[in-house]
C-alpha positions, -999 to +999 in steps of 0.1 A: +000+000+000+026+025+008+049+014-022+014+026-038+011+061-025+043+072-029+048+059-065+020+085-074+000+058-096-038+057-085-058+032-096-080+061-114-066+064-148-061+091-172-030+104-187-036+140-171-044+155-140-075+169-156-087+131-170-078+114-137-102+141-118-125+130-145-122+095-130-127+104-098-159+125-099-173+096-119-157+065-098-141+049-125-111+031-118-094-002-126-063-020-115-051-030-148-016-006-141+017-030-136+024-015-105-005-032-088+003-067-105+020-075-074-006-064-050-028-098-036-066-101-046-077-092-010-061-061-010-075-048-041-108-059-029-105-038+000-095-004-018-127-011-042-148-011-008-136+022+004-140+035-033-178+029-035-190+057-056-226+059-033-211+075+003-242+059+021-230+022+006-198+032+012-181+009+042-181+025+080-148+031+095-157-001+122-171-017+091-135-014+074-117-023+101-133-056+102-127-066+064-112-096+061-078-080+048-071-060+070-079-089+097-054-113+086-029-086+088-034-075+119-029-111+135-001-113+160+013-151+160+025-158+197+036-189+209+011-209+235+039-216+254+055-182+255+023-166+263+011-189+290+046-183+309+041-145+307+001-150+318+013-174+341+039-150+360+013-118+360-014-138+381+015-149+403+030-118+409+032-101+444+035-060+445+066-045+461+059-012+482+099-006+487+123+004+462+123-028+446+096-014+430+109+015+410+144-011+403+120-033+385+100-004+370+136+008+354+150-026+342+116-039+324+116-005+306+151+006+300+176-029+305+157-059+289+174-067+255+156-062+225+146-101+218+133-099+255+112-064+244+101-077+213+088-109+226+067-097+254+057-069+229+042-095+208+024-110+239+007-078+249-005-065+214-016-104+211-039-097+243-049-056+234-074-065+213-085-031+208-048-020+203-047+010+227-014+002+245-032-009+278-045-039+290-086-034+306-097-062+331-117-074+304-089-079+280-067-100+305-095-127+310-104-127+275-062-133+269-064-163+297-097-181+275-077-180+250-043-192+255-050-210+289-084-222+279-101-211+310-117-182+331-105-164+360-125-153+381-127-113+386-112-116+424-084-131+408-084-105+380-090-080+406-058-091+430-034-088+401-045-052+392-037-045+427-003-057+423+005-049+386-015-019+384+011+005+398-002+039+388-034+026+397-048+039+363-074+008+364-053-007+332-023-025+335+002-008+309+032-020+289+062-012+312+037-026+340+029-057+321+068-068+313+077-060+350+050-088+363+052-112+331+086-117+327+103-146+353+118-121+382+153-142+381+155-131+346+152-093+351+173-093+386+207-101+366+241-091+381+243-070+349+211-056+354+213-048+389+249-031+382+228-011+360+197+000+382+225+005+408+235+030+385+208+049+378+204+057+416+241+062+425+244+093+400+279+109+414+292+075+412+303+071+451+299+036+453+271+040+477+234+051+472+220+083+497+187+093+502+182+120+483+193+099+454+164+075+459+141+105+460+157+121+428+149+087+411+115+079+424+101+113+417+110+111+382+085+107+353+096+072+343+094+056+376+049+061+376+048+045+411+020+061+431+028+086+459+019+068+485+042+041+476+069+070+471+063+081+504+069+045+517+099+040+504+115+073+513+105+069+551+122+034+548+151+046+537+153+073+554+153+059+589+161+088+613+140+109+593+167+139+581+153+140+546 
């Protein structure tokens, strides 16, 4: 489609500007140009659907959205067995009110390697059905039907929003999703962990104060609730001097 577009060849013909308008304001239009001999059946099919001359037989967005071209494109193959671990882990996983938190918040978004992103990327758009990068309560029983074959019940969904669901935004979002999916002993490398330690030690003492938890944990990327900031500051900061 984009190869399409940009070669400037519409599939309204006429060798002038003027004759293709012509085309247009009567609807006439054909494939029969060489640049679309490469361009399957289906997809033609489709562009004649949006090109119905009559706007009220003309296809609704929804209606478009559901043809079946654009369907089998917008299949995501995941493994069973990949996706069953990762649904496995998030109803499994226990929420950390202390800066383990915001360490595992920081390696699932900025150290997993890019097979580990990728992978777990393919798992969540497999389960957002509705592809708007967050996962609703609905979505994550619909995603254990169909690759575990069974429901959960909505205490159990609920008990896993209260532990993935950091921000408590009622949706459980990508970085929220790889944190509780992927095995723990996975993300906790030495490597890793070097590399959190890292990001709080910023003048590179050795040793990690304070005020450079707080410097990390009120940043944008870390999206862990006040309340839990709050907690973790008062537990690191035992006597209290800020």
């Amino acid at each position: 489609m984009a190869y399409i577009i940009l070669s400037g060849i519409p599939p309204f013909n006429g060798g002038t500007d003027n004759e293709i308008m012509s085309s247009i304001k009567g609807g006439k239009f054909n494939f029969n140009h060489s640049v679309w001999k490469g361009i399957s059946q289906p997809c033609k099919d489709f562009i004649t659907t949006l090109l119905t001359y009559d706007p009220k037989k003309r296809p609704t967005a929804t209606q478009a959205m559901n043809h079946a071209w654009i369907k089998d494109h917008s299949v995501i193959q995941v493994a069973d067995s990949v996706a069953n671990h990762a649904l496995d882990n998030l109803i499994h996983f226990h929420s950390h009110t202390t800066i383990k938190a915001a360490t595992l918040t920081f390696i699932g978004s900025q150290l997993i390697t890019k097979e580990e992103r990728e992978e777990m990327a393919r798992v969540f758009k497999n389960i957002d059905l509705n592809g708007d990068g967050k996962l609703s309560k609905d979505e994550i029983k619909d995603g254990y039907q169909i690759h575990y074959g069974r429901l959960i019940s909505d205490k159990e969904v609920d008990q896993m929003f209260d532990a993935v669901d950091t921000d408590q935004s009622g949706y459980i979002d990508y970085t929220e999703f790889v944190v509780a999916s992927m095995n723990e002993k996975a993300l906790l490398t030495n490597e890793r962990l070097a590399g959190a330690f890292k990001m709080y030690d910023k003048d590179n003492s050795g040793s990690i104060s304070p005020s450079e938890i707080k410097n990390v944990l009120t940043s944008h990327d870390t999206k862990l609730p006040q309340a839990i900031l709050d907690k973790i500051l008062k537990q690191v900061d035992a006597n209290g001097d800020g």
